[in-house]
TITOR-267458 format. One record per residue: x, y, z of N, C-alpha, C, O in turn; residue in one letter. Coordinates in steps of 0.2 Angstrom, whole numbers, plus 2048, in hexadecimal, padded with zeros to 3 digits. Layout:
residues N
XYZXYZXYZXYZA/...
end
This chain:
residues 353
B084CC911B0A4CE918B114D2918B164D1914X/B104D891BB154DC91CB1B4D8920B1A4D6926X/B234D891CB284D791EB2B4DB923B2C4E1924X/B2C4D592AB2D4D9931B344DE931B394DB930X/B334E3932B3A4E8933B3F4E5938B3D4E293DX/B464E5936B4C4E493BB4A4E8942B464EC943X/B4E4E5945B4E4E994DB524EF94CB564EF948X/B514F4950B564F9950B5B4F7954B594F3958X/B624FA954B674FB958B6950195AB6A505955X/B6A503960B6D508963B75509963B78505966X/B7850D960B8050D961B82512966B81518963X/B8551296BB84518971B8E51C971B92519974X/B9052096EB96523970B96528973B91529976X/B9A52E976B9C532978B9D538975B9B53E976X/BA1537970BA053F96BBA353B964BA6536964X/BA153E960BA053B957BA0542953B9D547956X/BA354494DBA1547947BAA54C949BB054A949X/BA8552949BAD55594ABB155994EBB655D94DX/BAE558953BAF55A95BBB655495FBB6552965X/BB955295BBBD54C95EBC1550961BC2556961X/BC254A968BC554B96EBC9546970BCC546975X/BCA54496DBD053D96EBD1536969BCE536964X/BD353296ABD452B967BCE529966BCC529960X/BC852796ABC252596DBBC527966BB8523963X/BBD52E965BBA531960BBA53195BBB5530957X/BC2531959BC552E953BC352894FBC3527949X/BC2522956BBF51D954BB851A952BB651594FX/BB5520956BAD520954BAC52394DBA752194BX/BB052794ABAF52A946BB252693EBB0526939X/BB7522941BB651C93BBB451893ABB4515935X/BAF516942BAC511941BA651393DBA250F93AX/BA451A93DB9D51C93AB9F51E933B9A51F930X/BA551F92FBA651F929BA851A926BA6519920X/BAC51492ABAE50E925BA8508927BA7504923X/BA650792EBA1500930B9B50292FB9750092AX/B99507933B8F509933B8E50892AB8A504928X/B9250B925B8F50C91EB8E50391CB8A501918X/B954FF920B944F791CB8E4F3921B8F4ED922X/B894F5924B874F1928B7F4F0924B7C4F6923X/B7D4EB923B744EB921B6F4ED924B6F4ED92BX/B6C4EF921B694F4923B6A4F9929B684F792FX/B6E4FF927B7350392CB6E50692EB6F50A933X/B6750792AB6250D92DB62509933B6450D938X/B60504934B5D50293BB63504943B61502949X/B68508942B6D508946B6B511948B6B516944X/B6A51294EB6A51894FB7051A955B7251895BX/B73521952B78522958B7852895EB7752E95EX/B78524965B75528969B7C52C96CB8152796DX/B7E53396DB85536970B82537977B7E53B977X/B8553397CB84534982B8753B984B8B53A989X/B8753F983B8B546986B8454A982B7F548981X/B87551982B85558982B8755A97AB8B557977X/B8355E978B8555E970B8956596FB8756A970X/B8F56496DB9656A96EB9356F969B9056E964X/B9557596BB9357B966B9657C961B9458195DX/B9957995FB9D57A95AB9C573958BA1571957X/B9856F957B95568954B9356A94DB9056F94CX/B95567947B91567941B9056193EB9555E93CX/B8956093CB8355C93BB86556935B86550935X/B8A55C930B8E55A92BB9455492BB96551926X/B94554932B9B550934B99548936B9D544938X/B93545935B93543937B8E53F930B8A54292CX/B8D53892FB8B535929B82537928B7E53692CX/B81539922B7C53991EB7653B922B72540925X/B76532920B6F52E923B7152D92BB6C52E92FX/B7552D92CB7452B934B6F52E939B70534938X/B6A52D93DB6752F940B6A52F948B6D52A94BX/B6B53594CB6F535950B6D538954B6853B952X/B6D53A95CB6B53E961B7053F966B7353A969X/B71544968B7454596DB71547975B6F54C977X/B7254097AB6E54297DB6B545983B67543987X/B6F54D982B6D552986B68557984B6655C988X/B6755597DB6355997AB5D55797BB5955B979X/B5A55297EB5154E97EB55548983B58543980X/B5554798AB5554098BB5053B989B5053598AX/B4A540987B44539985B4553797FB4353197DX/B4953A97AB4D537975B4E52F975B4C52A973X/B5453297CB5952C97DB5452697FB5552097DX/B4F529984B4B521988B4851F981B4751997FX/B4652397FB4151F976B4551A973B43514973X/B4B51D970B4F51796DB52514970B5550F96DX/B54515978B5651097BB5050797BB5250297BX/B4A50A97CB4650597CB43505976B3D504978X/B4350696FB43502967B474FE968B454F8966X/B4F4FF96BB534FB967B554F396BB534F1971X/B574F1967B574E7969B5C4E896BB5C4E5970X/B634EC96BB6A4E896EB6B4F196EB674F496BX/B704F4974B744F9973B7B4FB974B7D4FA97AX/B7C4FC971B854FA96DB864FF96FB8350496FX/B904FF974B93507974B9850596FB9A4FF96DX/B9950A96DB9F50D969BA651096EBAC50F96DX/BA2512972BA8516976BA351997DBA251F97DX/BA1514981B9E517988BA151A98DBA651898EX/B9D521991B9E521996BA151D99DB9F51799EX/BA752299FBA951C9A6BA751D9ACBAB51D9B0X/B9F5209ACB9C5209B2B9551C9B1B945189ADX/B8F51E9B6B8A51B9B7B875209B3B885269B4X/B8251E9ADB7E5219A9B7551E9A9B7351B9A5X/B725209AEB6C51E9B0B6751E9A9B645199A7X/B685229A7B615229A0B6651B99DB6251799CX/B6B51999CB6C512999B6D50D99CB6E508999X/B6D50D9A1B6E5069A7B675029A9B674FC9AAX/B625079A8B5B5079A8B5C5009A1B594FB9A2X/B5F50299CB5D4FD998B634F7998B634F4993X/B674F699CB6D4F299EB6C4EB99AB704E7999X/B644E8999B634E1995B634E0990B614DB98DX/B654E898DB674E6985B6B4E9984B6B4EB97EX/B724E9989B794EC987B7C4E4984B7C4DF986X/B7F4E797DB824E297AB8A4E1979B8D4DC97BX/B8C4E6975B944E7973B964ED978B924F297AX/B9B4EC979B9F4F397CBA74F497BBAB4F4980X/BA84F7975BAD4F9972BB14FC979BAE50097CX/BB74F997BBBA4FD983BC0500980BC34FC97CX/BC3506981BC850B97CBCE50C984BD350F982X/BCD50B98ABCF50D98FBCC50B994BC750D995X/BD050699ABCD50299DBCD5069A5BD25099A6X/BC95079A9BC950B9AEBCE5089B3BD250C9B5X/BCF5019B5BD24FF9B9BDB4FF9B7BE04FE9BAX/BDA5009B0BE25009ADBE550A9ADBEA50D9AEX/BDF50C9AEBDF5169ACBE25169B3BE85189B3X/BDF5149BABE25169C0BE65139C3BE85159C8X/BEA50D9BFBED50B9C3BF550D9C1BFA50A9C4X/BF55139BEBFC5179BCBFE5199C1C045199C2X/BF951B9C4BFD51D9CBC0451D9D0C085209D4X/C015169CEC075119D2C0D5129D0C125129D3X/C0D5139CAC145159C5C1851C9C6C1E51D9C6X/C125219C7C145299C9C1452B9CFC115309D1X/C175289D3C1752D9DAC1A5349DAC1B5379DFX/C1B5369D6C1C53E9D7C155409D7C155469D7X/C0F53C9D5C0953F9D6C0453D9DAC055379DBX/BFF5419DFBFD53F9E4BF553F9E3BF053F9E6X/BF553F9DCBED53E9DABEF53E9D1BF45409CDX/BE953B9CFBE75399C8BE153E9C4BDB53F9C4X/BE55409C1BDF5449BDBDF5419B6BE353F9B3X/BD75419B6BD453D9B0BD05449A9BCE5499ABX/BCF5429A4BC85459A1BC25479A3BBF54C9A3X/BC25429A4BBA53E9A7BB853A9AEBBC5369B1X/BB253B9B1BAF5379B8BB15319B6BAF52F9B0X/BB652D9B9BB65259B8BB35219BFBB35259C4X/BB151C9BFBAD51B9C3BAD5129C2BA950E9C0X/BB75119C6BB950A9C4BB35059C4BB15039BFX/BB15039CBBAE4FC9CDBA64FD9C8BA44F89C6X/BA35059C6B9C5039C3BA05019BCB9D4FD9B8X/BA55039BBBA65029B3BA84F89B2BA74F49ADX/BAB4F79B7BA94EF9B8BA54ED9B7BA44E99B2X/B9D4F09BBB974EC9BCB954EE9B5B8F4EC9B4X/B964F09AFB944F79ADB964EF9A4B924EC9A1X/B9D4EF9A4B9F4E89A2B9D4E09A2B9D4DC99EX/B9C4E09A9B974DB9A9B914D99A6B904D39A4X/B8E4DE9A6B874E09A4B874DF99BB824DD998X/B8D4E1998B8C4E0992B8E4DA990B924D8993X/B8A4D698AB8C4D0988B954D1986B984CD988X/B974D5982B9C4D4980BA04DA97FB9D4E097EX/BA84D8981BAC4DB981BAF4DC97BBB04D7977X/BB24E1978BB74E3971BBD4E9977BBB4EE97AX/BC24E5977BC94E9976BCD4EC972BD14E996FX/BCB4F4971BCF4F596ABD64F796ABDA4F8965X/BD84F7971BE24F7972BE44F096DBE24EB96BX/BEB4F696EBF14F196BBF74ED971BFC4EA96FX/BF54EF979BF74EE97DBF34E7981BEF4E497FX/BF54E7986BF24E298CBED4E6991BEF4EB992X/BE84E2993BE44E7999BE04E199DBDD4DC99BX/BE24E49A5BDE4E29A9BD64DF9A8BD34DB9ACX/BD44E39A3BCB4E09A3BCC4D89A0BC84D49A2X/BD24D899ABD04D1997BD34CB99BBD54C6999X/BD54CE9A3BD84C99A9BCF4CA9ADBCD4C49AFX/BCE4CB9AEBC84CD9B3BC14CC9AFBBC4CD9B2X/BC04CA9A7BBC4CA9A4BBF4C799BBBF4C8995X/BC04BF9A0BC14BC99BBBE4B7996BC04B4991X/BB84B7997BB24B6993BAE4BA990BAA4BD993X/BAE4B9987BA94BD982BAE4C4986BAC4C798BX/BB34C5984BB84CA983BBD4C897EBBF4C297DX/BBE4CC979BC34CB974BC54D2971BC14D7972X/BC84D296EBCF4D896DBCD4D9962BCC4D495EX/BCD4DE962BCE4E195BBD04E895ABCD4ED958X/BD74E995BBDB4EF95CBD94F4957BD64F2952X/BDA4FC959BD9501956BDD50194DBE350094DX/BDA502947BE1503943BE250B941BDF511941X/BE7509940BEA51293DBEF511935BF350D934X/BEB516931BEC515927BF351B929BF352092CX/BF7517928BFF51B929BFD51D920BFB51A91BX/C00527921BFD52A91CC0552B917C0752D911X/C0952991DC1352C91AC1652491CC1651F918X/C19523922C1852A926C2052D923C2452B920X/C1D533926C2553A923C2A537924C2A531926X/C3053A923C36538925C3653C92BC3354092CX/C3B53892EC3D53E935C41544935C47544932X/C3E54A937C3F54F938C4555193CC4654F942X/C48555937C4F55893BC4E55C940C5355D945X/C4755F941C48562949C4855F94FC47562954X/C4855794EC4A554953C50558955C5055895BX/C5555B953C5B55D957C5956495AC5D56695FX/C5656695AC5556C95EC5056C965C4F570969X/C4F564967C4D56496CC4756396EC4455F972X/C4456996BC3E56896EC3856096BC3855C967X/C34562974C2F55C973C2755E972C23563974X/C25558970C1C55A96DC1A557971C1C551972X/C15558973C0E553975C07557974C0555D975X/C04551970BFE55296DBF854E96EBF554B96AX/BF554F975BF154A979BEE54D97EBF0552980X/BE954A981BE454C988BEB54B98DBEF54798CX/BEB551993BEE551997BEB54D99EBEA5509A3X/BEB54999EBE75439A3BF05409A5BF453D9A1X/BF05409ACBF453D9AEBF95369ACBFF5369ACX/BF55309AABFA52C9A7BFD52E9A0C0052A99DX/BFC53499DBFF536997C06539999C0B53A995X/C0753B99FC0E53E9A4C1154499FC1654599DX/C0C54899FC0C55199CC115529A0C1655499EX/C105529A8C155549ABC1A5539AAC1D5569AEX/C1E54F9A8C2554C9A6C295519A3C2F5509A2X/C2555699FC2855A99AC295609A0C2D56599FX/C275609A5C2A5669AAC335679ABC375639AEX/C3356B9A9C3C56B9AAC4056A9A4C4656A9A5X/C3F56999EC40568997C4256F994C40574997X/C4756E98EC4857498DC45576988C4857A985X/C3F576986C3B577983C33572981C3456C981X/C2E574980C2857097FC2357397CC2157897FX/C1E571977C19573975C1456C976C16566976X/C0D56E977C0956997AC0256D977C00573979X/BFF569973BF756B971BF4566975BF4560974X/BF056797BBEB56597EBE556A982BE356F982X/BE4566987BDE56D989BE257098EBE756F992X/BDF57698EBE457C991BE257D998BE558199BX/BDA57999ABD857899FBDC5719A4BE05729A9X/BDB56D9A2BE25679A4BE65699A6BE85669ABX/BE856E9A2BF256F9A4BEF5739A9BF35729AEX/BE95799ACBEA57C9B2BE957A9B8BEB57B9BEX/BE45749B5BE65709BABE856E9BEBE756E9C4X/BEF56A9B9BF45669BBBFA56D9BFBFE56C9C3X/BF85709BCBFE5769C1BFA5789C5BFF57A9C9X/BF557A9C7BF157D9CFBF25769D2BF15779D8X/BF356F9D0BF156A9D6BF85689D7BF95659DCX/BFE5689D4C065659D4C0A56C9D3C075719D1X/C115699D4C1556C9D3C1956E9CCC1E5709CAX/C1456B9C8C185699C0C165749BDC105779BEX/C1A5769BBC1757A9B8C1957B9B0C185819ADX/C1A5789AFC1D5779A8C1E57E9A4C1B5809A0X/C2557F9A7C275879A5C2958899FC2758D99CX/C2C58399EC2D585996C2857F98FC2A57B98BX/C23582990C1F57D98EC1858098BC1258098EX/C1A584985C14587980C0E58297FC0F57D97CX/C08583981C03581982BFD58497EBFA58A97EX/BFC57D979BF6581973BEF57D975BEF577975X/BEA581976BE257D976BE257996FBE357A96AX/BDF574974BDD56F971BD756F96BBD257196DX/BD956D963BD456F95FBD656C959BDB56E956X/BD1566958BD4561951BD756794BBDC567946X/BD456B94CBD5570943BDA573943BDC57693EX/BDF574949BE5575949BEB57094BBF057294DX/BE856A94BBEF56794CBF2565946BF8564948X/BF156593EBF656593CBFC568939C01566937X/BFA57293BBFD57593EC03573944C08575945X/C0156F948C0357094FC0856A94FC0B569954X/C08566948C0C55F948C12561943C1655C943X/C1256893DC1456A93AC1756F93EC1B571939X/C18572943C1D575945C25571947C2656B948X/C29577948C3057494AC31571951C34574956X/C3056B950C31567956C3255F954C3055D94EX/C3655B957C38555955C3554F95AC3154A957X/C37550961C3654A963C2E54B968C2C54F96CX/C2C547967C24544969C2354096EC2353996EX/C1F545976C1F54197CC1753D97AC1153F97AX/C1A536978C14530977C1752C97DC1852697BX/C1952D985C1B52A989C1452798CC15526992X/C0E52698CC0852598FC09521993C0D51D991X/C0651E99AC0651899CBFE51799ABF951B999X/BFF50E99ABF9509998BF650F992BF0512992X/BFA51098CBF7513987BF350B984BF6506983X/BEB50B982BE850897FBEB505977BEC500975X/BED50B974BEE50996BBF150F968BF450F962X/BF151496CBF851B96BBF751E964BFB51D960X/BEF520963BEE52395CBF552895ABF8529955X/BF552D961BF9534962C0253295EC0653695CX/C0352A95FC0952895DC0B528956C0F52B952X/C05523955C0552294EC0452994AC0852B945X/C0152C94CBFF534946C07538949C0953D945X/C0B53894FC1053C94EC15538948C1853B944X/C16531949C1952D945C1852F93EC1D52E93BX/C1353193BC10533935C1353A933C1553B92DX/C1353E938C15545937C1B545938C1D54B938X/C20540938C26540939C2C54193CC3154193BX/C26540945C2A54294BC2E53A94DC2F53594AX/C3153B952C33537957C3153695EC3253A963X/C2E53195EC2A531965C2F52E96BC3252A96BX/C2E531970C3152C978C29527979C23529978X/C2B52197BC2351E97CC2451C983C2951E986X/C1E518987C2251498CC2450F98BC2450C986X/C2750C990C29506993C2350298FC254FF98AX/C1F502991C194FC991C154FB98EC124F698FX/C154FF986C13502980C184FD97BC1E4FF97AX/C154F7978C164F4972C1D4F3973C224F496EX/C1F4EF97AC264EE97EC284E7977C2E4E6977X/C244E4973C284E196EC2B4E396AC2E4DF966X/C2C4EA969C314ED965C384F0968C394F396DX/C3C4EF965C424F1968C454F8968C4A4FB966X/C414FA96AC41502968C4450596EC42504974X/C4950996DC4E50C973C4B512974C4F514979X/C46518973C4451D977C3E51D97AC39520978X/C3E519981C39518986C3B51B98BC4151D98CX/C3551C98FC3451F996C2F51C998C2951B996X/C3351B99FC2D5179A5C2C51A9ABC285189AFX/C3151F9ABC325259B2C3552F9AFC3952F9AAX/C325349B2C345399B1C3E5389ADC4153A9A8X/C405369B2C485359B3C485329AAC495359A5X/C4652C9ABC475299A5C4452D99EC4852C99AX/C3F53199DC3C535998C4353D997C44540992X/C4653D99CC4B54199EC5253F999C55541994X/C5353A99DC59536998C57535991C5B53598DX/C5053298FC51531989C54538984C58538980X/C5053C987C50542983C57546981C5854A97CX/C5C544987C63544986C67540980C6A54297BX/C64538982C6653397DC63536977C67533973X/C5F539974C5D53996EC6154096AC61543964X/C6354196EC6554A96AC6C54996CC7054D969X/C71543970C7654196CC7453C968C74541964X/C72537966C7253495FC72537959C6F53C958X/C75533955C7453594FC6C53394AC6852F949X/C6D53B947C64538942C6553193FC6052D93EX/C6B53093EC6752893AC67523940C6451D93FX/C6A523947C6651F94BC5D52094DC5951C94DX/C5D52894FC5752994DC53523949C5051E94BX/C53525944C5052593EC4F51C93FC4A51A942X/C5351893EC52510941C4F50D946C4C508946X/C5151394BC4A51194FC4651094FC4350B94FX/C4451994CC3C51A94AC3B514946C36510947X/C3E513941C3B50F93CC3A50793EC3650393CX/C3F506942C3C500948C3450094AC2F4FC948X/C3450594DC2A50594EC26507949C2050694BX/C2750A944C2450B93FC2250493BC1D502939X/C2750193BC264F9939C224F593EC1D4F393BX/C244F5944C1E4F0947C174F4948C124F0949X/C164FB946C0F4FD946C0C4FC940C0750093EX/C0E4F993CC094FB934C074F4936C094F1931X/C064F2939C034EB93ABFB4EC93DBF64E993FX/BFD4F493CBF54F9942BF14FA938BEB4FB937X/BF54F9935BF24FD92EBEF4FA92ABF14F9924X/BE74F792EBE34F492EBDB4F292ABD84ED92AX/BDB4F9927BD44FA92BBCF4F5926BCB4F2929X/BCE4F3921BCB4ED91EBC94E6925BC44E4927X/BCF4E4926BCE4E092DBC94E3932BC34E0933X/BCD4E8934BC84EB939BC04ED939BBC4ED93EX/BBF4EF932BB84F0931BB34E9932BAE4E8935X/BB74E492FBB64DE930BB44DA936BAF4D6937X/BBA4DE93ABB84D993FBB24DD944BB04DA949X/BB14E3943BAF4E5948BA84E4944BA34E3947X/BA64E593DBA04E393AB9B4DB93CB954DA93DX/BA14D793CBA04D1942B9C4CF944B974CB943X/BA14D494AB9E4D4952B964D7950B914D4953X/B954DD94DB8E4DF94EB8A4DD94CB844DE94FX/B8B4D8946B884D5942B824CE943B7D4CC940X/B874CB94BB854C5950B814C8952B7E4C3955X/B7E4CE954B7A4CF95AB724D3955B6D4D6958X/B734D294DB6C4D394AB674CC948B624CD945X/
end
């Protein structure tokens, strides 16, 4: 008698290989180089890219054997393996209503959450010098609720607190993002010259705007974002060089003369963007609300306050610097994880074969 084959699994993400667009990406893209390879029989796992397949996508970027679709290319693709598969796992889902997969909503099982909708807008309240929210992406608070319900189980991969694990206190549990610290560098002497870096999507709780009126700024993100934010507000960030957003040049763009690093995010999820400036040597401002167990004195929770740090930090002396930073560089290597993490997130997948 022929030995019955395992079931398939669907893994559903947003974008993978080397088209990265943020944290979210990053994390899919380890997950498919360090867990998809430890899981048995890994052929049975198919990965579906709920978006558009970018032009500049190469096929090479992404593992071997992986069998993958991206589902703008064939929606009948997508309903195929959506109904082979026994469970369908996100990596990193859409935060709106996606019909071709709600259709299969009784076999949503895992749903890796990187960024919680109700935590994204509720920045708001924090920024009133803004009269609207600009995001990435369509959010679509209350379906992303129903959307969580539906799935058997939650994973948290912050290193912060969020509103979903108050609202969705059962089969939710946390297994934080890690980051393999490659230095990190020493801190760089151009901190004394002032300028500041930001290296991140310009989405409102990131407070790109904050850097309006500075005396100097360099900022790699999308060049559409930023037009944005200046046709809808008064920020226009005059002194504020603006490089398009393109992984192949940020090591470039982290290697230029600049020191101190706007990682001021509100409700940032796990702050890959911090971690890799901390690498390259910078000095970051964080917020207020961002890994508040550290005792770290260059925070910001209002324009004013990201203002004063900035002053605070260029009179200090490099060796107060320096102890800071290394203040949080100490409590983040507790992020430099990833044996754990493969671990634990191989687990979770592992209960649902």
């Amino acid at each position: 008698m022929e030995a019955k084959k395992p079931p398939y699994f669907l893994l559903v993400c947003t974008g993978a290989g080397n088209t990265v667009q943020g944290g979210a990406d990053i994390w899919v893209n380890n997950f498919l180089k360090e867990v998809w390879p430890n899981l048995p029989n890994n052929r049975y796992y198919r990965l579906l890219i709920d978006s558009k397949r970018p032009g500049n996508f190469r096929e090479d970027s992404l593992p071997k054997n992986l069998k993958y679709h991206f589902h703008f290319d064939d929606a009948d693709v997508t309903e195929k393996w959506c109904s082979e598969s026994e469970w369908i796992h996100f990596l990193h889902p859409n935060y709106h209503h996606r019909p071709h997969l709600w259709r299969h909503e009784d076999k949503f099982g895992i749903v890796f959450v990187h960024a919680y909708p109700r935590d994204m807008t509720s920045v708001m309240k924090k920024m009133p010098e803004l009269d609207r929210i600009q995001l990435q992406t369509k959010v679509d608070v209350d379906f992303y609720d129903d959307f969580l319900l539906t799935c058997k189980r939650r994973i948290w991969i912050g290193l912060t607190p969020t509103e979903m694990k108050d609202r969705f206190p059962n089969y939710t549990y946390t297994i934080p993002n890690y980051y393999e610290f490659q230095g990190p560098a020493q801190l760089t002497t151009h901190v004394d010259n002032g300028v500041v870096g930001f290296a991140s999507r310009a989405e409102s709780r990131k407070c790109l705007h904050w850097m309006n009126g500075i005396q100097k700024g360099v900022a790699l993100t999308s060049q559409y974002d930023v037009i944005n934010l200046k046709e809808t507000t008064s920020f226009t960030l005059p002194n504020v060089d603006i490089f398009q957003w393109n992984p192949n040049i940020y090591q470039a763009f982290m290697g230029k003369n600049w020191g101190i690093f706007h990682g001021a995010y509100f409700k940032e999820p796990f702050g890959y963007s911090i971690f890799q400036a901390l690498d390259y040597g910078k000095l970051p401002i964080i917020n207020t609300d961002w890994c508040p167990q550290v005792d770290y004195k260059y925070r910001a929770g209002t324009k004013n306050e990201f203002d004063s740090c900035l002053k605070q930090i260029k009179k200090d002396s490099q060796e107060t610097r320096v102890n800071e930073r290394n203040k949080l560089i100490e409590y983040l290597k507790k992020y430099d994880n990833k044996k754990d993490w493969v671990d634990q997130v191989r687990t979770q997948l592992l209960s649902f074969f």
